[in-house]
N, C-alpha and C positions, 0 to 999 in steps of 0.2 A: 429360421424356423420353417417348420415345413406345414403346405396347406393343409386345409383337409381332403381336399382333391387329392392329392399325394398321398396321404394316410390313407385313404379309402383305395388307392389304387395298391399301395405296399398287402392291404391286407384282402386284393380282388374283389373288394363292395361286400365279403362274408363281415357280416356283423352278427356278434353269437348272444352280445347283452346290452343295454342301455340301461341308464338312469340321469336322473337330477342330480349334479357333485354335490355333495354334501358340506363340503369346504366355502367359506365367502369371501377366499382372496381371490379367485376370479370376477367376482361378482355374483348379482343373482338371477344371469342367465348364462350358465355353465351348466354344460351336459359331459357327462363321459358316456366314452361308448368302448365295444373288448370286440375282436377278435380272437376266441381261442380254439384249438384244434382238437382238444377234448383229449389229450396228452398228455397226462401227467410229468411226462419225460419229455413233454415237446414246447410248444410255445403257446406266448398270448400278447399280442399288441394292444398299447390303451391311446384315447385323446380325450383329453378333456379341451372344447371350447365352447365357442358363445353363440346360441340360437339364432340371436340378432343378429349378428353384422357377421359370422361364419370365425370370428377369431379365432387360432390354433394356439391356448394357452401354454398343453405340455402332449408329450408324446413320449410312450415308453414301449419297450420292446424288452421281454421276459424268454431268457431262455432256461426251463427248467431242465434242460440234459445236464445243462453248464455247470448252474447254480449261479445266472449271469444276467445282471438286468441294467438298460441301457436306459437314457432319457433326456430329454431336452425341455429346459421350461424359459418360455420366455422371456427376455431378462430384464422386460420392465416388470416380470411380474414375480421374480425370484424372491424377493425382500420379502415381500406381502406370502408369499407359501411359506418361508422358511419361519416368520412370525405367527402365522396360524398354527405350524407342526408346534412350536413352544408353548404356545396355549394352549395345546391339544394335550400337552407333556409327551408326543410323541417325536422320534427319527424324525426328521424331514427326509433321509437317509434312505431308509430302512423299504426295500422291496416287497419282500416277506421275511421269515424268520431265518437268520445269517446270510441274509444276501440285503447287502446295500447298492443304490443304483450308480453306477458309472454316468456324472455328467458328462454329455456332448455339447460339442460349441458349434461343430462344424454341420448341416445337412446332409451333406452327402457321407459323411460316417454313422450316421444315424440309417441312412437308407443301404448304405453297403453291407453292414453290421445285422439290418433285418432281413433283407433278400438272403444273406447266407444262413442267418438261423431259421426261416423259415420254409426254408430246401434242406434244411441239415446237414449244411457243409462246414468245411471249419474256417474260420476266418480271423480277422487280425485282430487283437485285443488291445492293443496300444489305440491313445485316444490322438486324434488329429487334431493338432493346433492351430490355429488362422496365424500367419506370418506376414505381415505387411511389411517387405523392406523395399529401403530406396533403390532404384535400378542400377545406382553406382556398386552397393552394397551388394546385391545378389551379382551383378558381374565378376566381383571378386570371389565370394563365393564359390562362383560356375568356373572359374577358372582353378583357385584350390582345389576344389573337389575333380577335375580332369586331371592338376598334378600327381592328385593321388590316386588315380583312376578308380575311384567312387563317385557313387551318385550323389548329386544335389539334398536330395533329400538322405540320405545318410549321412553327409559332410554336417548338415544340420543337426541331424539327431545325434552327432555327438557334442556338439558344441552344446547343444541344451543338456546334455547328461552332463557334462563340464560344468557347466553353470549349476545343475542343480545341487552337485556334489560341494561344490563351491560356497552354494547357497547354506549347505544342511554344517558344514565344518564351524562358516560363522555363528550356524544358530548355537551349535554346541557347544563352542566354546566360549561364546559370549556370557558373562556374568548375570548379566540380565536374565539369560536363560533359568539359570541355576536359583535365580531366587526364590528362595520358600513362600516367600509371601505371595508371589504370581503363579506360583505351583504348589501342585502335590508332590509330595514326597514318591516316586514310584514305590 
């Protein structure tokens, strides 16, 4: 998650609105604050955290050229927002009207993602995944991926399209899937 020291620096200390969050899954010393550029076609950065002790609950980054909104909430505190949106009967989702936010897992895609929409350049829409393997594992890896003179991280991002295709074949032909009772009828 990134500080607010970082948010303040992604958006150069312009702060263009404040309030009290209106929400009380942060608690009830949660503040948002916006950055925006007064751009209809351009951007707006948010953070909601905590007066007290400076905590950085969530961070989002709106690019209205796109119709593309990015975000990160911290994920002791995801439960508790996604339970308030249902009480609210709203998205937990939902950025503004047809644009839902892309979670981030990683910080530095969160921070790459905004410096390019906030310069207006274009930049990569695929989300970065945190990959923890054992060093035996990624050696092998780093070696397939040379046999095939691709990168590391290509070699990767086909193995997870592998797995996800992989993933979506069981869901759909799994019985369980099909059942009326756990589903609507499309």
């Amino acid at each position: 998650m990134l500080t607010l020291k970082e948010w303040m620096e992604l958006v150069d200390y312009r702060i263009t609105e404040g309030s009290e969050y209106c929400w009380r899954c942060f608690g009830d010393d949660a503040h948002s604050l916006s950055s925006w550029n007064q751009d209809h076609d351009g951007w707006s950065f948010n953070v909601v955290f905590d007066t007290k002790d400076q905590t950085v609950y969530t961070v989002e980054v709106c690019d209205y050229k796109h119709t593309r909104a990015y975000r990160m909430i911290d994920p002791d505190y995801q439960q508790a927002h996604s339970d308030e949106a249902k009480a609210h009967g709203v998205s937990g989702k939902e950025a503004w009207d047809q644009c839902d936010f892309v979670d981030l897992d990683e910080a530095d895609d969160f921070i790459q993602k905004s410096l390019a929409i906030k310069a207006g350049e274009n930049y990569d829409t695929r989300v970065s995944v945190p990959l923890d393997l054992p060093d035996d594992v990624m050696f092998e890896l780093m070696k397939r991926a040379h046999q095939q003179d691709i990168t590391l991280n290509q070699l990767v991002e086909q193995i997870l399209w592998i797995a996800v295709r992989a993933s979506e074949e069981d869901i759909l032909s799994s019985t369980q899937f099909w059942d009326d009772e756990n589903h609507d009828a499309a």
